[in-house]
C-alpha positions in Angstrom: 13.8 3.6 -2.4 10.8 2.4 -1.6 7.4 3.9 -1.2 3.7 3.3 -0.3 1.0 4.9 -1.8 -1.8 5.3 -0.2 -5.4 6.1 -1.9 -7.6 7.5 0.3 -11.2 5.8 1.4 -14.5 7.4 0.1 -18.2 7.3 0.9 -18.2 5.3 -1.9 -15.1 3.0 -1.5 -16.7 3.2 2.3 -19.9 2.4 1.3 -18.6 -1.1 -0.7 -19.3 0.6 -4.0 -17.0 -1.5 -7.1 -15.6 0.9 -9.7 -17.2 1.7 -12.9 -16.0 -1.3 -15.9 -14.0 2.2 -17.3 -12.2 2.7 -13.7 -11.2 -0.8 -12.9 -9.5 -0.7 -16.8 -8.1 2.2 -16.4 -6.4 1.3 -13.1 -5.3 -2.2 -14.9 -3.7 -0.1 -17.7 -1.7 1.8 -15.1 -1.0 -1.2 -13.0 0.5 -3.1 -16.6 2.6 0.4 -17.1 4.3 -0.3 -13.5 5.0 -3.7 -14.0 6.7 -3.4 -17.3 8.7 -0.1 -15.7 9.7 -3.0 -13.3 8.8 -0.5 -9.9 5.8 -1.8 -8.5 6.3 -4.3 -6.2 2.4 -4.8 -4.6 -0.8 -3.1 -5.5 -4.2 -3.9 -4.0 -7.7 -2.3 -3.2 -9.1 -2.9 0.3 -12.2 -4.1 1.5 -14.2 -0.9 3.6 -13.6 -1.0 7.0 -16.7 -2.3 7.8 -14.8 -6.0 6.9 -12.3 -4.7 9.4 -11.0 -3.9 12.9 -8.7 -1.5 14.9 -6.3 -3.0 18.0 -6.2 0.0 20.6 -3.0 -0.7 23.0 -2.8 0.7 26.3 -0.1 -0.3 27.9 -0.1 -4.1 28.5 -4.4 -4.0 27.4 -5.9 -4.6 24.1 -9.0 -3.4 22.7 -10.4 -4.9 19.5 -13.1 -2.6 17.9 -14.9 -3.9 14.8 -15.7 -1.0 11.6 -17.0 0.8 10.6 -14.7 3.6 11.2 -16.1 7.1 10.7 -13.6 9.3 9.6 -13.5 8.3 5.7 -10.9 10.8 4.9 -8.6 8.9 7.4 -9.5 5.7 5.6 -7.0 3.9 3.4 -9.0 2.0 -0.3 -5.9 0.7 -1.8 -2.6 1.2 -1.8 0.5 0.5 -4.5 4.2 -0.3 -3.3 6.9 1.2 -5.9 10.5 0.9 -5.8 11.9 4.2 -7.7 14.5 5.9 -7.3 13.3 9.2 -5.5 10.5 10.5 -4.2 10.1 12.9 -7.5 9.7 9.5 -9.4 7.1 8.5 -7.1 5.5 11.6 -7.3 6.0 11.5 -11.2 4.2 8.0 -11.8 1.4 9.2 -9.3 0.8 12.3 -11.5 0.3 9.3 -14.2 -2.2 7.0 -12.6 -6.2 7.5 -13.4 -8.0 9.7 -10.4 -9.8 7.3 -8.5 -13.0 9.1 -7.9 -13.0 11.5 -10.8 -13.7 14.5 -8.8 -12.0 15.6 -5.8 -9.0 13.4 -4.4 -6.1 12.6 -3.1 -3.1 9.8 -3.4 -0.6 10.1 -0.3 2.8 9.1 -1.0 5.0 8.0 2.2 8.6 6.3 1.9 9.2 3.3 3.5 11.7 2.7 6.2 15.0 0.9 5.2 17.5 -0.8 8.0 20.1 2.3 7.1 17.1 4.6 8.7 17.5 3.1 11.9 20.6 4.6 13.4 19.7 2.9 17.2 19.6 -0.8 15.3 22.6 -3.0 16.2 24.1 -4.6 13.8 22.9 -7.8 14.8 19.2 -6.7 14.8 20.5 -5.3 11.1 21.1 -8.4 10.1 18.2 -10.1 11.2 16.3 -7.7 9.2 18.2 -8.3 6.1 17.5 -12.7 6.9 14.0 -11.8 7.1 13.9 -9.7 4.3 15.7 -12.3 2.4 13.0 -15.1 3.7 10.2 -12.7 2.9 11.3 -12.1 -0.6 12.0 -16.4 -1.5 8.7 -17.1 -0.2 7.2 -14.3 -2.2 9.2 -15.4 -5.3 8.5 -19.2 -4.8 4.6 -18.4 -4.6 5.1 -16.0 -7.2 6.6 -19.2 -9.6 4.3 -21.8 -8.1 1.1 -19.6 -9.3 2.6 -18.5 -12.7 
């Protein structure tokens, strides 16, 4: 199974404020402890929003609105992707990893949609997934080999 987790965005994180020296190692130490338990599979902090923008669809009509947004606690500063086996691992590694503010926080852990969750899906559009999938995963592998 696999799962996103989602740090949430501060005024800080927000505010383009980098983590303390003692954070950012802290965070690499838990990182190197995923890797070697072979379950993360991404893992990346996020620009704030003011580097961003929100698509609005209505219908057939898009609206592009540049950040800031202003609802931090909606916000998303980073984000890991494990593969474990349930979501009492994920929640048991997440107990493990460093707070990110050091005060009051949050991590939000969601699983991620497989093909088998999709009981509409044809089996065609099944198997299209699982091609892409399969392309998705030799690109990432290739790049993964070309870079080190």
């Amino acid at each position: 199974m696999r799962f996103m987790v989602i740090v949430k965005a501060d005024e800080d994180t927000e505010a383009g404020v980098q983590p303390s020296e003692e954070m950012l190692n802290a965070m690499a130490a838990f990182n190197e402890e995923l890797v070697k338990a072979g379950v993360m599979l991404a893992g990346e902090g996020l620009h704030p929003s003011s580097k961003g923008a929100r698509v609005y669809f209505s219908g057939d009509k898009r609206t592009v609105v540049d950040g800031p947004f202003a609802e931090t606690k909606e916000l998303i500063a980073g984000f890991w992707l494990l593969e474990v086996k349930s979501l009492e691992e994920a929640i048991e590694w997440v107990k493990r990893a460093p707070n990110p503010t050091g005060e009051e926080s949050q991590i939000e852990i969601r699983q991620v949609f497989t093909e088998d969750d999709f009981v509409n899906a044809s089996e065609e559009l099944k198997a299209r997934e699982r091609e892409l999938r399969a392309e998705f995963d030799a690109r990432a592998k290739a790049e993964l080999n070309q870079n080190g």
